[in-house]
C-alpha positions in Angstrom: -8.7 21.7 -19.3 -7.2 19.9 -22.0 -9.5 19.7 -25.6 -10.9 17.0 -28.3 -12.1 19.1 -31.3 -13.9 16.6 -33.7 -13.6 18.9 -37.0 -11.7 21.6 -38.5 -10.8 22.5 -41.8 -7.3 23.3 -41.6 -6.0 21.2 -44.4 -7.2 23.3 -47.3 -4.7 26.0 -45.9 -2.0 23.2 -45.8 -3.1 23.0 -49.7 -2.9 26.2 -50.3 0.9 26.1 -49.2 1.2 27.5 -45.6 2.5 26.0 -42.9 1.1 25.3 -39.5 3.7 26.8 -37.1 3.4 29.8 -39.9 -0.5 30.1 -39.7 -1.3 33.9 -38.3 -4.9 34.3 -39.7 -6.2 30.9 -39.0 -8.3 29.7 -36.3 -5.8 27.3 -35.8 -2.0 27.5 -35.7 0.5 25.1 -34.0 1.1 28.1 -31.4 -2.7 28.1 -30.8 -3.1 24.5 -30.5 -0.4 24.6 -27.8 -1.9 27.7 -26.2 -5.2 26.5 -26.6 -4.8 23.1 -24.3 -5.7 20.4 -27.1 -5.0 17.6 -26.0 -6.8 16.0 -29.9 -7.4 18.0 -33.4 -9.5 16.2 -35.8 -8.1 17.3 -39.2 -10.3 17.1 -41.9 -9.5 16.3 -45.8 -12.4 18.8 -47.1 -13.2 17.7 -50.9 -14.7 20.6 -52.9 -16.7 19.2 -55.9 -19.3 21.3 -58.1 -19.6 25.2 -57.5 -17.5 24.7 -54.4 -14.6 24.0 -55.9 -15.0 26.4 -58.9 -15.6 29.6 -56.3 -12.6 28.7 -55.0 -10.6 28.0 -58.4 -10.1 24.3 -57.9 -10.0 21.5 -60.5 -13.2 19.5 -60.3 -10.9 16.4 -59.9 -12.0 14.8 -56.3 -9.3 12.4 -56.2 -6.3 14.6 -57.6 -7.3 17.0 -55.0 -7.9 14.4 -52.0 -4.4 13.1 -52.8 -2.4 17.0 -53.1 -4.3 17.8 -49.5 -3.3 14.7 -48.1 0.6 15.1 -49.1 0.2 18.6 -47.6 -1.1 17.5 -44.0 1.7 14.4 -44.1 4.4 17.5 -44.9 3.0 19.0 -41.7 3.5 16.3 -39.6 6.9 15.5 -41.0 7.9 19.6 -40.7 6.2 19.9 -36.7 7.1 16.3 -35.4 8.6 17.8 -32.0 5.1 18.9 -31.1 2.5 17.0 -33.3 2.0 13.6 -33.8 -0.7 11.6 -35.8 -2.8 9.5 -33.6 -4.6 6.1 -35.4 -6.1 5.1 -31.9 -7.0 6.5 -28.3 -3.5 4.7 -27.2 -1.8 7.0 -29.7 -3.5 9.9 -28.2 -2.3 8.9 -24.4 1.2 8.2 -25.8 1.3 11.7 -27.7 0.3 13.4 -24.3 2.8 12.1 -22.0 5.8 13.1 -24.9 4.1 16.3 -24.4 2.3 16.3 -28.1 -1.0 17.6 -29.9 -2.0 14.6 -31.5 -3.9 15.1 -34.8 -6.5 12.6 -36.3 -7.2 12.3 -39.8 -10.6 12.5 -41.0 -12.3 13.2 -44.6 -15.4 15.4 -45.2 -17.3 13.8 -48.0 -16.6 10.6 -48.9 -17.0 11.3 -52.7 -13.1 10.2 -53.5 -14.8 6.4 -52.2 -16.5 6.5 -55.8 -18.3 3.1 -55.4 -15.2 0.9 -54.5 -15.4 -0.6 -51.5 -11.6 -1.0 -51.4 -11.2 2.6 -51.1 -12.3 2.5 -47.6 -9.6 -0.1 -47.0 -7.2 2.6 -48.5 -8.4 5.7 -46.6 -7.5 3.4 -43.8 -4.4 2.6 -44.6 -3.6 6.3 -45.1 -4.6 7.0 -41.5 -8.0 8.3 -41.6 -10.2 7.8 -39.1 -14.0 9.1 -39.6 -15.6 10.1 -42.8 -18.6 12.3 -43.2 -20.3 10.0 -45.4 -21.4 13.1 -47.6 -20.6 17.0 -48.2 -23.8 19.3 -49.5 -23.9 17.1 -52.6 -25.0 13.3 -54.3 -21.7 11.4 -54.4 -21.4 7.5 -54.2 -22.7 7.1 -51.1 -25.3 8.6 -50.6 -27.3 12.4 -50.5 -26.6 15.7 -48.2 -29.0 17.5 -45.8 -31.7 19.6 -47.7 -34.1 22.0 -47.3 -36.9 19.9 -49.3 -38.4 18.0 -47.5 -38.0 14.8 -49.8 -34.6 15.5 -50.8 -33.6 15.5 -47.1 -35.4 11.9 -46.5 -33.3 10.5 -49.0 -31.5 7.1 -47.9 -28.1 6.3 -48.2 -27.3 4.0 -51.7 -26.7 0.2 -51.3 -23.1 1.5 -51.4 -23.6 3.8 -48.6 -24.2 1.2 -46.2 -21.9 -1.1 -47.6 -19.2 1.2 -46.7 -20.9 1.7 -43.1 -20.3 -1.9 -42.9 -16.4 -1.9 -44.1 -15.8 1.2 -42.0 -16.9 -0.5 -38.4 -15.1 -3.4 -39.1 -12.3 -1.6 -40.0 -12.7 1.1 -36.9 -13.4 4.4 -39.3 -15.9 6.3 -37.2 -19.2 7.5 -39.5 -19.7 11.0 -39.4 -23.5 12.2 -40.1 -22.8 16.1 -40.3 -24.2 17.1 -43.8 -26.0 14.0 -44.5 -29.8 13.9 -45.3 -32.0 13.1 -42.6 -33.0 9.4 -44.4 -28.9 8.9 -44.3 -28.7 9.3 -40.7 -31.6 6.8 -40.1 -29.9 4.4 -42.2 -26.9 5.1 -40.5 -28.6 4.3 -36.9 -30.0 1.1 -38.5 -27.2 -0.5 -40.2 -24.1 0.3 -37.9 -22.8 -1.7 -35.4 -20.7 0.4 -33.4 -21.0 4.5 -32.2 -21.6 7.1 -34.2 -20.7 10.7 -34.5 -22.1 14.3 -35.7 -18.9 15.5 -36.0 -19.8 19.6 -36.5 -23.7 20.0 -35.8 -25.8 21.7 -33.5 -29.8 21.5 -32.3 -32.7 21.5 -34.4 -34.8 22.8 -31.7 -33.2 25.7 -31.4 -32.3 27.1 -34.6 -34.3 25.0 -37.4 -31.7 24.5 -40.7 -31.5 21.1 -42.0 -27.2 20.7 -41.0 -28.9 20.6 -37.3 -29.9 17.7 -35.4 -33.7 17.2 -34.3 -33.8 15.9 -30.8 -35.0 12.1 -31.9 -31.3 12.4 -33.8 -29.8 13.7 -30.5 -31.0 10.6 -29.0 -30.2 8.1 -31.9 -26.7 8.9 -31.4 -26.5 8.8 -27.8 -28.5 5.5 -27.8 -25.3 4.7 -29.8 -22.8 5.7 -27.7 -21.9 8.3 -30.1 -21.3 11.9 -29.2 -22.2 15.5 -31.0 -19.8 17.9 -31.9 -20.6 21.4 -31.0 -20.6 23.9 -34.4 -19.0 27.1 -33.9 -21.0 28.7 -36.6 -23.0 31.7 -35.9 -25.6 30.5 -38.4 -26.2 26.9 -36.6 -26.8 28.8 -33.1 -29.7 31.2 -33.0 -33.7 30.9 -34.5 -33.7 31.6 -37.9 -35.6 34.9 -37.6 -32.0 36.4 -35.7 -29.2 34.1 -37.2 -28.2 37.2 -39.6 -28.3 39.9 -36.7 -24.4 39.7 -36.7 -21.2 37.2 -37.1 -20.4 36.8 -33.4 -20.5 33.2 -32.1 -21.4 33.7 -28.6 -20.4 31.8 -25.8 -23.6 32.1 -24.0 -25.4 30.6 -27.3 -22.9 27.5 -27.4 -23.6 27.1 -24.1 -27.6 27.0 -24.8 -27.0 24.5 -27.2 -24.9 21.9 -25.2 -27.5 22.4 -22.2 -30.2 20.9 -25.2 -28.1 18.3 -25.6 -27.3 17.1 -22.3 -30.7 17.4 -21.5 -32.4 15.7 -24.7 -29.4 13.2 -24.9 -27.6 13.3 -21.5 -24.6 14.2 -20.8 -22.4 11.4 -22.4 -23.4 12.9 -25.9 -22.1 16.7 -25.9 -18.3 16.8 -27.4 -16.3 19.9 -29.6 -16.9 19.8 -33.3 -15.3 23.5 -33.5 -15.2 23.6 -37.7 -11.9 26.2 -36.9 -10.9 27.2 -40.4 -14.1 26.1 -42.5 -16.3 29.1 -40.5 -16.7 33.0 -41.4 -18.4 33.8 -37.6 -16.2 36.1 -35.2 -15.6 33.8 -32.3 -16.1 35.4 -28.9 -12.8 33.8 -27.6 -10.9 34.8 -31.1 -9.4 31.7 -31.8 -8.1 28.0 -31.2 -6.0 29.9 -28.3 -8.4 31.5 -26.7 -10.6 28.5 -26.0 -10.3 28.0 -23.0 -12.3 30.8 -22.2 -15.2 28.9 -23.8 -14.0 26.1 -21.7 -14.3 27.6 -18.1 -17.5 28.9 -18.7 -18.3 25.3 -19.7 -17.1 24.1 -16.1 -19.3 27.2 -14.4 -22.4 26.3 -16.4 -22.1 22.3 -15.6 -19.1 22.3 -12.9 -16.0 20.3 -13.8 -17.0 16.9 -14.3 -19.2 17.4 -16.9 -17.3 19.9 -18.6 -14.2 17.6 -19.0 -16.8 15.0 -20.5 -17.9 17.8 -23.1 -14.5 19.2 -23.4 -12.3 15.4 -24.2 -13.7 12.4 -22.0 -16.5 11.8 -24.6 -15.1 12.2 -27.1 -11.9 10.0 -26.4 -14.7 7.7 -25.3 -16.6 7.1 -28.3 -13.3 7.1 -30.4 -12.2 4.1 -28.3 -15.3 2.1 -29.0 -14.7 3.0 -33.2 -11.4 3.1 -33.5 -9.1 1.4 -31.0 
C-alpha cells in the first residue's frame, strides 16, 4: 500500500553533504523510499536558529542556511531524476507515479527566513515549497511555538502571521500548525480559508506535551478538511509518567493514537507525518523500508479502506484542496 509521509527531515543530511541514493544510516534513503512503497515524501527545509543551531555548529544566519539546504535538496533531485521527481501539485504526484517515480514535496519547518516580508511567501513559492510550519520551538516573524506555560502557549499569531496565512491560501502553500502555540492554531482555524494540516503531531489525550493536539484541535482541523500527520516519536506516544521507559516507537502505540483520531475527528483526518531523520526513537519497523509493516497492521486494525485513507488518500486529498 503505497505511502504519503507529511514530514521528514532529510534535508539537513543533504546539507551536511550526503547523498540520498548514499544514505545508509538514515531513516530514509532513495533505496528505502523505493522499498518502502511511497508513493509522496514531504521534505522539509528545517531552519535551526538559537541553541539549535549552535549544538549543532551552525551559523545563526536563517537565510544563508535556508538557501545552502535548499541548493542541497535541488542537487538531489538533479543527481536521482530517474526515480525522484518534485511534485508542485496532486497532478504532479499522479504523473510521477505512472513514470514509476517517488515524488518529493517541498516544505519549510519554521517560517522564520519569511522575516516580516510578505513577498517572501511569493518566493518560497516560486522555489517550490508547498506547506510551511508557520513556527519552530521559537518567536520568529510570525508568530510563537507550542509551550509548556500556559500563557506563552495561548499566544496568537502576529498581524504578520495571518497576513502570511492569507498569502499562502491564495497562493496554495498548505499551513502547517505542528510546533505552533495553542493561540496560533486558533488563529489559524479562524483566519484561513482553505484546509489545514498538523503535519508531525500526535494526541493530547493520550500523552499530554504541548507539540500534541487536544481533541477540540483534532476536530478544528477536520472541520477543515485538513488531516494529522502521525509523529513517530517515542516521546509524543505514551502518558508522560512512561514516555522515558525506552526509545522504541511501537506499532501498537501508533496504532492507539490514529484510533483517537478517527474516533475524535473521523476517519478523513488521520494521515503519516513520520518526522524520518528529525527523531532519536528506535522504530519497530527500522526504517522508511520497513514501513509497510506499520502499514498492514494499519489495514488489520481498520481493514483496507480506511487504512489506504490513513496511509495516502487523505492526505493526497487535503493537498488537492491547498495546493492544486
Amino acid at each position: 500500500m503505497k505511502t504519503v509521509d507529511l514530514h521528514c527531515d532529510t534535508i539537513m543530511r543533504f546539507y551536511e553533504g550526503a547523498h540520498l541514493r548514499d544514505l545508509q544510516d538514515a531513516h530514509i534513503s532513495l533505496e528505502k523510499l523505493q522499498k518502502g512503497q511511497v508513493l509522496a515524501q514531504c521534505f522539509a527545509i528545517f531552519v535551526p536558529t538559537h541553541d539549535a543551531a549552535r549544538r549543532s555548529g551552525l551559523p545563526d544566519d536563517p537565510a544563508a542556511y535556508f538557501d545552502r539546504a535548499y541548493a542541497a535538496y535541488l542537487r538531489e533531485l538533479a543527481l536521482n531524476a530517474d526515480a525522484l521527481a518534485p511534485a508542485y501539485t496532486v497532478a504532479d504526484i499522479e504523473k510521477n507515479e505512472r513514470a514509476g517515480k517517488v515524488s518529493a514535496i517541498l516544505t519549510v519547518e519554521d517560517g522564520v527566513t519569511l522575516d516580516g516580508r510578505i513577498e517572501n511567501v511569493d518566493d518560497y513559492y516560486r522555489k517550490g515549497v508547498r506547506m510551511v510550519a508557520l513556527t519552530w520551538n521559537y518567536e520568529n516573524s510570525l508568530g510563537f511555538p507550542q509551550s509548556g506555560d500556559p500563557k506563552k502557549h495561548a499566544l496568537g499569531l502576529k498581524p504578520f502571521g495571518i497576513e502570511c496565512v492569507r498569502r499562502m491560501n491564495e497562493l496554495g502553500i498548505a499551513v502547517d500548525v505542528s510546533h505552533l502555540s495553542e493561540g496560533g492554531f486558533w488563529d489559524v482555524a479562524k483566519h484561513t480559508k482553505k484546509p489545514f494540516i498538523a503535519s508531525h503531531s500526535c494526541c493530547r489525550a493520550l500523552c499530554d506535551i504541548g507539540r500534541n493536539l487536544t481533541d477540540v484541535q483534532i476536530r478544528a482541523v477536520a472541520d477543515s478538511g485538513g488531516v494529522v500527520g502521525l509523529n513517530y516519536c517515542n516521546a509524543f506516544l505514551h502518558p508522560v509518567s512512561r514516555r522515558f521507559e525506552d526509545d522504541l516507537t511501537a506499532i501498537s502505540e501508533l496504532i492507539r493514537h490514529l484510533r483517537h483520531l478517527v474516533a475524535v475527528g473521523g476517519e478523513d483526518v488521520a494521515a503519516l507525518g513520520s518526522d524520518y531523520d528529525g527523531i532519536e526513537s528506535k522504530l519497530e519497523w527500522g526504517d522508511c523500508g520497513g514501513q509497510q509493516r506499520f502499514i498492514e497492521a494499519i489495514a488489520v486494525a481498520f481493514g483496507e479502506r480506511t487504512a489506504e485513507k490513513i496511509a495516502q488518500q487523505n492526505a493526497l486529498r487535503a493537498l488537492k484542496d491547498i495546493i492544486g
